[in-house]
TORLO-440690 format. One record per residue (C-alpha): residue number from 1; residue in one letter; x, z, y. Coordinates in steps of 0.1 Angstrom, whole numbers, plus 5000, padded with zeros to 4 digits. Each point is the difference from the previous one (the first is absolute). Last residue first. Layout:
N
NUM:A:X:Z:Y
...
# end
This chain:
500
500:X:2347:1013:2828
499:X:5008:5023:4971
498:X:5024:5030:5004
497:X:5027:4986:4978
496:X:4972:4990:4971
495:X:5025:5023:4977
494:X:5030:5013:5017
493:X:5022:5011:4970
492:X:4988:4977:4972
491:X:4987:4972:5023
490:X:5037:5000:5013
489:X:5017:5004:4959
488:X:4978:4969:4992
487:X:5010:4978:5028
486:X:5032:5005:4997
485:X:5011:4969:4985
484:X:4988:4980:5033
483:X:4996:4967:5000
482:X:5020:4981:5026
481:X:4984:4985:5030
480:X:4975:4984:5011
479:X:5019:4972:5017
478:X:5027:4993:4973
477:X:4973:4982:4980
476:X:5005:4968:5024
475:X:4984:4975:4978
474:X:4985:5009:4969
473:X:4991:5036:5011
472:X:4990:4985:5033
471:X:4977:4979:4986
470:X:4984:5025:4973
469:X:4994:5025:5032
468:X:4984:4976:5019
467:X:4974:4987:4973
466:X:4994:5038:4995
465:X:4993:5007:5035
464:X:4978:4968:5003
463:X:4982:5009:4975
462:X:4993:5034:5015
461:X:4989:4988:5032
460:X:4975:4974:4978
459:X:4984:5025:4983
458:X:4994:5022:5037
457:X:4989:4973:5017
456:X:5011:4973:5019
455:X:4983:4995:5036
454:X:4973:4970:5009
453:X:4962:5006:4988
452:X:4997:5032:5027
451:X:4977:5019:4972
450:X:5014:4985:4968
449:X:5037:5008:4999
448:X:5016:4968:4989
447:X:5014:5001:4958
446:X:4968:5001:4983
445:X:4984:4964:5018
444:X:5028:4987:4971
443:X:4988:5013:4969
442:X:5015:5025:4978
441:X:5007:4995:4964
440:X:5036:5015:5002
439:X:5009:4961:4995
438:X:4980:4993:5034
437:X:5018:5029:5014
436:X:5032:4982:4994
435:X:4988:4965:5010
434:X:4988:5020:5035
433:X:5035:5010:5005
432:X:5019:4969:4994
431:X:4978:4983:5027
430:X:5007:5031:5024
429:X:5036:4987:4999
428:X:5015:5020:5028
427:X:5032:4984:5000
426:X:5033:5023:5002
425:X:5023:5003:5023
424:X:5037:5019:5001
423:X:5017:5020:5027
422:X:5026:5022:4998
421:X:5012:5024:5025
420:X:5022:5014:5025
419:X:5023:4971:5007
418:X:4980:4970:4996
417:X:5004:4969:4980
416:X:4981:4968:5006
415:X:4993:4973:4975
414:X:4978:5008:4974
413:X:4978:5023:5024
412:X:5000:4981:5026
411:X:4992:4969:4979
410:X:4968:5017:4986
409:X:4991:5013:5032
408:X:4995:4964:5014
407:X:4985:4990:4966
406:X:4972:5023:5006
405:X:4992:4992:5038
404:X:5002:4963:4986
403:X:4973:5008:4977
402:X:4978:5015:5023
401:X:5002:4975:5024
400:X:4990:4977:4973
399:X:4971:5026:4991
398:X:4983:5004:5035
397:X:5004:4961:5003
396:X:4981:4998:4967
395:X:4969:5027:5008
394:X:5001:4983:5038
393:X:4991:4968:4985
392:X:4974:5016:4978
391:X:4984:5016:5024
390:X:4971:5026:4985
389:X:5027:5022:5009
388:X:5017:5032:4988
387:X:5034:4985:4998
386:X:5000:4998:5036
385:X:4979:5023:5012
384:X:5023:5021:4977
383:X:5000:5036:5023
382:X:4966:4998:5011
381:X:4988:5016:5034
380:X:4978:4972:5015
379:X:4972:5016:4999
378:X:4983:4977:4975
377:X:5032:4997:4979
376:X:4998:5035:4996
375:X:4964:5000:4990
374:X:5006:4974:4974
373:X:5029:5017:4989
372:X:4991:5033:4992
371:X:5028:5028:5016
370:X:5020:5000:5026
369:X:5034:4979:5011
368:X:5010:4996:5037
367:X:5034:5011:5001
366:X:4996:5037:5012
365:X:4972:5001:4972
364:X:5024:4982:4978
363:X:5006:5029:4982
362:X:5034:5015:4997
361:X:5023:5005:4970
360:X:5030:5027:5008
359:X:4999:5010:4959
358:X:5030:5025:4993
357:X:5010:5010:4964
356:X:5026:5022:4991
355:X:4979:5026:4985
354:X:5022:5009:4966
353:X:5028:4974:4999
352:X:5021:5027:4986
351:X:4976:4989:4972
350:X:5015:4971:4989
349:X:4985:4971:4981
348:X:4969:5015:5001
347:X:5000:5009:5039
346:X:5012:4961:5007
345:X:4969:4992:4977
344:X:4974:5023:5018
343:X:5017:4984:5035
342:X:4992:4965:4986
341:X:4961:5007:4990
340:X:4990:5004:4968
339:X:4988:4972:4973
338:X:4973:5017:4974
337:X:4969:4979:5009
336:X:4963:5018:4998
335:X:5003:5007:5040
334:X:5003:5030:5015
333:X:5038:4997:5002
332:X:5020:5034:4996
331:X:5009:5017:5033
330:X:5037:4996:5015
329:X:4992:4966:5015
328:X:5025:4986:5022
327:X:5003:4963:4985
326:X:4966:4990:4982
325:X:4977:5025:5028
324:X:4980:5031:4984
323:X:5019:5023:5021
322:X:4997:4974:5029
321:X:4964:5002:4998
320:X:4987:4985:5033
319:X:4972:5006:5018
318:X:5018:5013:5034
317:X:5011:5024:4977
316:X:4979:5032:5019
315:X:4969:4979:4996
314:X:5008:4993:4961
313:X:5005:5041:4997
312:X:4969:5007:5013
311:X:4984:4971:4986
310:X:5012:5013:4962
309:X:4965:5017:4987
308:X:4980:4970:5019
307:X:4987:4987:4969
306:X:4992:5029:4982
305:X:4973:5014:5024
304:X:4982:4966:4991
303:X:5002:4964:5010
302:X:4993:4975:4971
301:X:4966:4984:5014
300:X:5014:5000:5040
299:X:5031:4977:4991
298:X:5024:5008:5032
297:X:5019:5033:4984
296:X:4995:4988:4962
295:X:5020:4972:5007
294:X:5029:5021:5008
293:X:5025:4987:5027
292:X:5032:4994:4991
291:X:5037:4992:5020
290:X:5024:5004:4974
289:X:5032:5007:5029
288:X:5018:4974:4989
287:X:4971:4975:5004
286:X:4989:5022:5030
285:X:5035:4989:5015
284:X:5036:5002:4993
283:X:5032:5014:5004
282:X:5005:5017:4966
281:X:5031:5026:4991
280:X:5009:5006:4967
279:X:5031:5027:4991
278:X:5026:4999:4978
277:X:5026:5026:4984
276:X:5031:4984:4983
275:X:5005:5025:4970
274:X:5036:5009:5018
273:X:4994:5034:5006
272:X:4965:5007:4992
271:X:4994:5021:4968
270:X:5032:5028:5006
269:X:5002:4993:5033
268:X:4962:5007:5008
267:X:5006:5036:4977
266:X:5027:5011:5018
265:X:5031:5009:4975
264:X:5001:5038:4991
263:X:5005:4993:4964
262:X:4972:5023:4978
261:X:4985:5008:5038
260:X:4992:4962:5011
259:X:4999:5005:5037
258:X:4971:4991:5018
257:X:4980:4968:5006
256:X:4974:4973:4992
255:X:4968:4997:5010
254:X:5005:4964:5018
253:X:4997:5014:5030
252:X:5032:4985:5020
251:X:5010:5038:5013
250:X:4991:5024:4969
249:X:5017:5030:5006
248:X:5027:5022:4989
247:X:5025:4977:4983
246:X:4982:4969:5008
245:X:5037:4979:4998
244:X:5011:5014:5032
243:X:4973:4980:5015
242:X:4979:4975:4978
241:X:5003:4963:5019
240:X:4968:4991:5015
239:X:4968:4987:4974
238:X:4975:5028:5011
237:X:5004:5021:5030
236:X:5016:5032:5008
235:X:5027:5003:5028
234:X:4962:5002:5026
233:X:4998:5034:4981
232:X:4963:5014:5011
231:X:4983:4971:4975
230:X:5020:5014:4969
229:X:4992:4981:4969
228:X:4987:4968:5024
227:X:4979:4973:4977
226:X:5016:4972:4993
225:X:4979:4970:5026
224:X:4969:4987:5001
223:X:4980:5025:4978
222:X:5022:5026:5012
221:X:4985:5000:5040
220:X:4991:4965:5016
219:X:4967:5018:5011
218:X:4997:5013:4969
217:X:5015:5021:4971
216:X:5014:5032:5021
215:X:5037:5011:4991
214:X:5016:4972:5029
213:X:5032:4976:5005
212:X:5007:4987:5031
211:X:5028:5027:5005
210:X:4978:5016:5028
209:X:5003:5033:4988
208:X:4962:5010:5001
207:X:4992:4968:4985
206:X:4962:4995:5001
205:X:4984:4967:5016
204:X:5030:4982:4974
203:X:5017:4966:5019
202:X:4985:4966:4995
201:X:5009:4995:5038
200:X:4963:4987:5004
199:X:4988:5025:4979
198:X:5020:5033:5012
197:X:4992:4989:5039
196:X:4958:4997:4990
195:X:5002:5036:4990
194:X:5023:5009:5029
193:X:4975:4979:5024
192:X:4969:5021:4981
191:X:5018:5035:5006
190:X:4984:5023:4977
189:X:4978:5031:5004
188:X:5015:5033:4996
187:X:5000:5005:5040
186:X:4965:4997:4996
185:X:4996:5021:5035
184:X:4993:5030:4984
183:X:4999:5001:4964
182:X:4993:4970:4976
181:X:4974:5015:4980
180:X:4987:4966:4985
179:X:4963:5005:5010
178:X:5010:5012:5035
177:X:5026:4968:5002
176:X:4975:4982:4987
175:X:4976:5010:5027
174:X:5026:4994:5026
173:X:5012:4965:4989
172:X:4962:4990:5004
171:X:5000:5015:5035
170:X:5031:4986:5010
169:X:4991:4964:4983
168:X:4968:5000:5021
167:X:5012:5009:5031
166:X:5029:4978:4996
165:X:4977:4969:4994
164:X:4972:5013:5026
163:X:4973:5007:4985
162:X:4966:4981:5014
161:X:5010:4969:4973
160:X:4992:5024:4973
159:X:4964:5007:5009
158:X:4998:4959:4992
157:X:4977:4980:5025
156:X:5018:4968:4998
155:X:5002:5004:4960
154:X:4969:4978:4992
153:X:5002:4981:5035
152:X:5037:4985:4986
151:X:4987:4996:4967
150:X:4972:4979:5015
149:X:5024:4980:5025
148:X:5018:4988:4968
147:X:4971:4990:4979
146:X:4989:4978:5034
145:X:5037:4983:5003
144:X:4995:4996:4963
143:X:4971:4982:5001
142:X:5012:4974:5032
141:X:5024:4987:4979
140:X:5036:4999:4983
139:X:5008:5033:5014
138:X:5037:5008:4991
137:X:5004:5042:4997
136:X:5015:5020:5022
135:X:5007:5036:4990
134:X:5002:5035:5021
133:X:4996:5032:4977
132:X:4983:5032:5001
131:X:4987:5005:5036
130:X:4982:4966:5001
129:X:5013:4964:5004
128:X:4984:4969:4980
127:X:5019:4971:5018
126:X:4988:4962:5004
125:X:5028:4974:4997
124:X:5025:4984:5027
123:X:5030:4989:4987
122:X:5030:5020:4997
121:X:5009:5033:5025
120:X:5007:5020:4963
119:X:4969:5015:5001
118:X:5002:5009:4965
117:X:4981:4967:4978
116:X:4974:5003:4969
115:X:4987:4964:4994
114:X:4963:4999:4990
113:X:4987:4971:4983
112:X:5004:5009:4967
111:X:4975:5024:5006
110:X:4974:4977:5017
109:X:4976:5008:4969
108:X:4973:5019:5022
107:X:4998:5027:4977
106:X:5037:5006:5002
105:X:4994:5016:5040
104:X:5029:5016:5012
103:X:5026:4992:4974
102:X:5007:5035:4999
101:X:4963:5009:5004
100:X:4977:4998:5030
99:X:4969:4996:4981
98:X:4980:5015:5027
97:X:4996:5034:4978
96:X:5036:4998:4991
95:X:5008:5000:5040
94:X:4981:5032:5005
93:X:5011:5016:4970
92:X:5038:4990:5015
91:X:4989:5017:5032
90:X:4984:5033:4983
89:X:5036:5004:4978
88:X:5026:5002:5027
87:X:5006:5033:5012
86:X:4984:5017:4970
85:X:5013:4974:4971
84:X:5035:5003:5017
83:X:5001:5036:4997
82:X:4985:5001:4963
81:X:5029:4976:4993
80:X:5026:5028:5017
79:X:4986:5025:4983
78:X:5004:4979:4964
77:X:5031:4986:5012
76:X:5011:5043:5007
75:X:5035:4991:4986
74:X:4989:5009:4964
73:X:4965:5000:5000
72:X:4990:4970:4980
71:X:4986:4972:5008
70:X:4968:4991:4978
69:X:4976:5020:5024
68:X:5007:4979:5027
67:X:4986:4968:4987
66:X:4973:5018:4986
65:X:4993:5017:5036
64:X:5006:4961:5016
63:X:4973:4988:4970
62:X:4973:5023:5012
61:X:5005:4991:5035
60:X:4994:4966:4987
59:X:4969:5004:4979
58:X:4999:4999:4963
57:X:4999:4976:4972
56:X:5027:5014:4988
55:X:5020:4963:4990
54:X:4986:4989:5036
53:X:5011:5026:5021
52:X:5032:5007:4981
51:X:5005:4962:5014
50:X:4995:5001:5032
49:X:5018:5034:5007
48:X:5032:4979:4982
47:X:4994:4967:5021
46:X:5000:5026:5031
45:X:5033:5020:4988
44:X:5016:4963:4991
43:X:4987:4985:5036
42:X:5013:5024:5019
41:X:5035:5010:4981
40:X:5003:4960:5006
39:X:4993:5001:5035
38:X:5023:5037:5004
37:X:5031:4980:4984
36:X:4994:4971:5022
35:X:5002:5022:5030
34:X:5033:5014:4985
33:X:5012:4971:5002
32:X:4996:4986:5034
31:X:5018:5031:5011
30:X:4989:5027:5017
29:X:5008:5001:5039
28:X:4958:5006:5014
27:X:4976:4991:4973
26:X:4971:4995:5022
25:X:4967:5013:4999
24:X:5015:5037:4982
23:X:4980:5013:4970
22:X:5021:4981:4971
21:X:5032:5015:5019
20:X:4984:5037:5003
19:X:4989:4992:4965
18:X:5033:4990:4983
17:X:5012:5034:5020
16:X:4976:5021:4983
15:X:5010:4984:4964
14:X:5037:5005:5009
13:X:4993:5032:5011
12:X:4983:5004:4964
11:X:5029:4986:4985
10:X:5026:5023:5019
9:X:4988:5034:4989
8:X:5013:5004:4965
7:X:5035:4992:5012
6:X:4998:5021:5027
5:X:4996:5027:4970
4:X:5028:4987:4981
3:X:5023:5002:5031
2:X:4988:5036:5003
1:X:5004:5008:4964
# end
């Protein structure tokens, strides 16, 4: 329960931490990209107080209280956004009451004239700097240079800016740390670099045994990878070969073992020898990992305690969903199609394949990819600025090279043999896709996830799945395996095997 327990305590940290860096008047050693991050969390938190403000009807602090008051309580965000709302809350009033929005001033209609930029050392542009974020935006004129000077006078004076940043993160820290009962010296509370360590090595946050795979859900925990049937045996792990047949334990996890007592031959023998086990492993990113946002979390007039019921565990995934994802789901598709993901089919076809499943995805935050395009693109951290262009030069040239990219692998694949495994390609026809749903009576707009306009959703994850899972039954069926007969007699003995 320890592990568990630091577990719990590591998103508000995080949450502290994000404000010690917010709070700071230069960003020190973090990287460009995790600036961007914080500009877009900016303006999306400040574009969200906006707009519960106007669909209520009521006054700003009033709409930061709502705002809070949807999260829920699980990993003290609620606490945490009540914090944040105390600390901060009087200056952005201040700068609401001056019109100081997130596109500073939209009543003036120079919006589309503003050009978010990190001070990157480019060209020289007006800056907006306070204690809770540092931007530079592109003055076009001598109005905005004036709007800009006025939000810097409106927060000059903030009670905030007289803490100290580690004075004020200590004492913040401290009264959560009374509130959260960590004992003396919040030696329960969680190591934010060991936190950050387990994402950027896509390793679990809790894994007692350090066999890289983990009992806890999050934090690339089970939902990423088979979840661990015995995380203090580092010799237990799913998908490794069974020891000693599983005679008196279960060592690859898959829920099966013991010793058959009518016979006295071991159970994982007896239904696995020879069935031609198989595991899926994904290198990928957000795509593979079913990067989604909600809409309901950034449209103010459908936000409501509901919406926010799985933040805690969205936060913790890095906002992915790889247990809803097309290849290593092992949860049941949301969605009103039937198609399941490539791991549930390995697991139906035999079920010593029983939590084999590893998804090593990685968002593109630590290769410059957010969320919401336009804004992305503004900032300069967009992962397609190429394809995502109003260019339509660059659009071609970005496919061409594409292309050739494609057919390059293509003839590797065809024409180069390797000792220790196969490979094979396949096109990613999202064309043939989209006709498919269009025949399902779906429209086209249906298949991207609506709130960042550019990754594939859920629907068309699972098409995919199936569309690669007919191919390689036509094609190179050997891959997944045989069927196994003994399929019945497993599910009859062991059941769900322990689940996932």
């Amino acid at each position: 329960m320890k592990s568990h327990r630091k577990i719990l305590m590591a998103l508000p940290l995080l949450f502290l931490l994000t404000l010690h860096t917010l709070a700071s008047s230069g960003y020190g050693n973090w990287s460009d990209t995790r600036h961007s991050s914080a500009c877009i969390g900016c303006v999306l938190v400040v574009s969200m107080i906006e707009q519960l403000t106007q669909v209520h009807n009521s006054t700003v602090q009033i709409s930061m209280e709502r705002l809070c008051s949807y999260l829920p309580e699980k990993l003290f965000l609620k606490t945490t956004c009540y914090l944040v709302v105390h600390i901060f809350g009087p200056d952005i009033v201040k700068l609401f009451r001056a019109d100081m929005n997130a596109d500073v001033s939209h009543k003036t209609g120079k919006c589309r004239n503003i050009k978010i930029k990190l001070d990157f050392g480019r060209a020289k542009s007006y800056m907006l700097e306070n204690s809770h974020y540092r931007l530079q935006w592109n003055a076009d004129n001598e109005a905005w240079t004036l709007t800009l000077e006025k939000a810097r006078q409106i927060v000059k004076k903030s009670p905030a800016l007289f803490y100290s940043t580690d004075r004020m993160l200590s004492s913040n820290w401290l009264s959560l740390s009374q509130v959260f009962d960590l004992g003396p010296g919040g030696h329960s509370a969680p190591d934010e670099k060991e936190a950050e360590r387990a994402t950027q090595n896509s390793v679990p946050f809790s894994d007692a045994d350090s066999d890289k795979y983990s009992d806890f859900p999050t934090l690339r925990g089970f939902h990423w990878r088979g979840r661990d049937c015995n995380d203090s045996n580092k010799m237990a792990y799913p998908g490794r070969r069974p020891d000693n047949w599983d005679s008196y334990q279960d060592s690859n996890c898959n829920g099966i073992w013991g010793v058959d007592p009518k016979d006295g031959i071991p159970y994982e023998k007896k239904f696995c020898e020879g069935s031609q086990p198989r595991g899926v492993i994904l290198l990928g990113d957000s795509a593979g990992a079913h990067f989604h946002i909600p809409p309901d979390w950034i449209t103010a007039s459908q936000m409501s305690l509901k919406s926010f019921f799985n933040l805690p565990i969205a936060l913790t995934n890095e906002l992915d969903w790889p247990q809803l994802s097309g290849t290593t789901g092992f949860l049941y598709s949301t969605s009103r199609i039937k198609e399941n993901s490539i791991y549930l089919r390995l697991r139906k076809r035999n079920r010593c394949n029983h939590r084999d499943y590893q998804n090593i995805s990685k968002n593109g935050y630590s290769g410059k990819e957010a969320t919401i395009p336009d804004l992305k693109e503004l900032i300069k951290v967009s992962p397609c600025r190429s394809w995502m262009s109003s260019n339509k030069t660059l659009r071609t040239l970005t496919s061409e090279r594409a292309e050739q990219l494609s057919k390059t692998l293509k003839k590797i694949a065809t024409s180069q043999k390797f000792k220790n495994f196969d490979l094979f390609y396949l096109d990613f026809d999202f064309q043939e896709i989209t006709e498919e749903w269009q025949k399902k009576g779906g429209q086209p707009w249906q298949l991207i996830e609506p709130v960042d306009g550019f990754h594939p959703n859920e629907v068309v994850s699972q098409l995919l799945a199936d569309r690669f899972w007919k191919k390689m039954q036509h094609q190179w069926p050997h891959v997944l395996g045989k069927e196994n007969p003994f399929n019945p007699q497993i599910e009859e003995v062991f059941g769900d095997q322990g689940g996932h």
